[in-house]
C-alpha angles and dihedrals in degrees: 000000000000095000099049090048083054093048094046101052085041084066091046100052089039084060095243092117098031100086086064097040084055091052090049099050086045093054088045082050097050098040085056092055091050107049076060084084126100147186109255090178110052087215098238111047143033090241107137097032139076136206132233140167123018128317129057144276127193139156116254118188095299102337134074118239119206119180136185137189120229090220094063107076095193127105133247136211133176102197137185115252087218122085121224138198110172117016141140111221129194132191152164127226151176125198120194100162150009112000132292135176134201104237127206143179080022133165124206098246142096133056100295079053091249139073120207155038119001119194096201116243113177132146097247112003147057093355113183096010118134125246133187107214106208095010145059097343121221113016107164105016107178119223112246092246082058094056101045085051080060118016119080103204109226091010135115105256128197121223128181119194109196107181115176123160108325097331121105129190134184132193137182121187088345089309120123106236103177143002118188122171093194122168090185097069135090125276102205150015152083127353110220153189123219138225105176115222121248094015127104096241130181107169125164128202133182145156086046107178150165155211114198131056118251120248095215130029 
């Protein structure tokens, strides 16, 4: 056995093996990176999350429903009870009408009933732009041609949130939808769901996880 040992660790050093040594240490990598992900919706019940505002939000098989009337003006929000700083989220979603968002590093506060970073969810329009509610407004807002290179109508739709620092990044389908370095913003809160006020809204959401531990449950 002493010879082959010898023969092996001669190709190694001489650079013949270490391509697939490198390969093998990059999928360990990346199957670590990915196990940090967990489930932030336990699939079957609302425990973990509260609800605020107008509208209504129910478990449906494994998705949540949320559905709002276009003659309540008020706002609604499902939000996490757990506080977070920095965190990746993922998501899937389908939108069939009026607009949503997935909100993150929120307060509960201002008219709308929260304070903080949208990332835009609608049926037809401005998909994975970011929005400060209560704040500065639109601060990425995507072209139409952008959107329809990312967005599927009356699919389900995958979006990830990853917001570290003062970096913020958002995805749809893969796609990189916004990038914003911003020392203004908010460093920590609550993660949301969004039913928009005086619109007829049904919205559906499912496989919600995250990477990152919350600061406060």
């Amino acid at each position: 056995m002493v010879p082959t040992l010898k023969k092996a660790g001669a190709a190694l050093l001489s650079g013949r093996m270490l391509p697939k040594v490198l390969l093998a240490l990059a999928v360990l990598a990346s199957t670590a990176h990915a196990q940090q992900f967990k489930p932030l919706w336990d699939g079957k019940t609302l425990t973990g999350w509260h609800i605020i505002g107008k509208g209504e939000w129910k478990v449906e098989g494994d998705t949540i429903e949320g559905r709002h009337s276009r003659t309540e003006p008020g706002f609604g929000h499902l939000v996490t009870d757990a506080v977070y700083g920095d965190f990746t989220v993922r998501l899937k979603y389908k939108t069939v009408s009026g607009n949503s968002g997935l909100y993150f590093r929120i307060d509960e506060t201002g008219f709308s009933g929260v304070s903080g970073f949208q990332a835009e969810i609608d049926p037809l329009n401005d998909v994975g732009g970011l929005y400060e509610t209560n704040g500065r407004s639109w601060l990425i807002k995507p072209a139409p041609e952008q959107v329809k290179s990312w967005f599927k109508p009356e699919e389900w739709n995958e979006m990830t949130v990853s917001a570290k620092g003062t970096k913020v990044t958002v995805t749809v389908n893969g796609k990189v939808s916004a990038v914003l370095d911003d020392e203004k913003g908010r460093r920590q809160g609550r993660i949301a769901l969004q039913l928009h006020g005086g619109q007829e809204g049904l919205v559906y959401f499912k496989e919600i996880e995250i990477e990152g531990e919350p600061l406060v449950q």
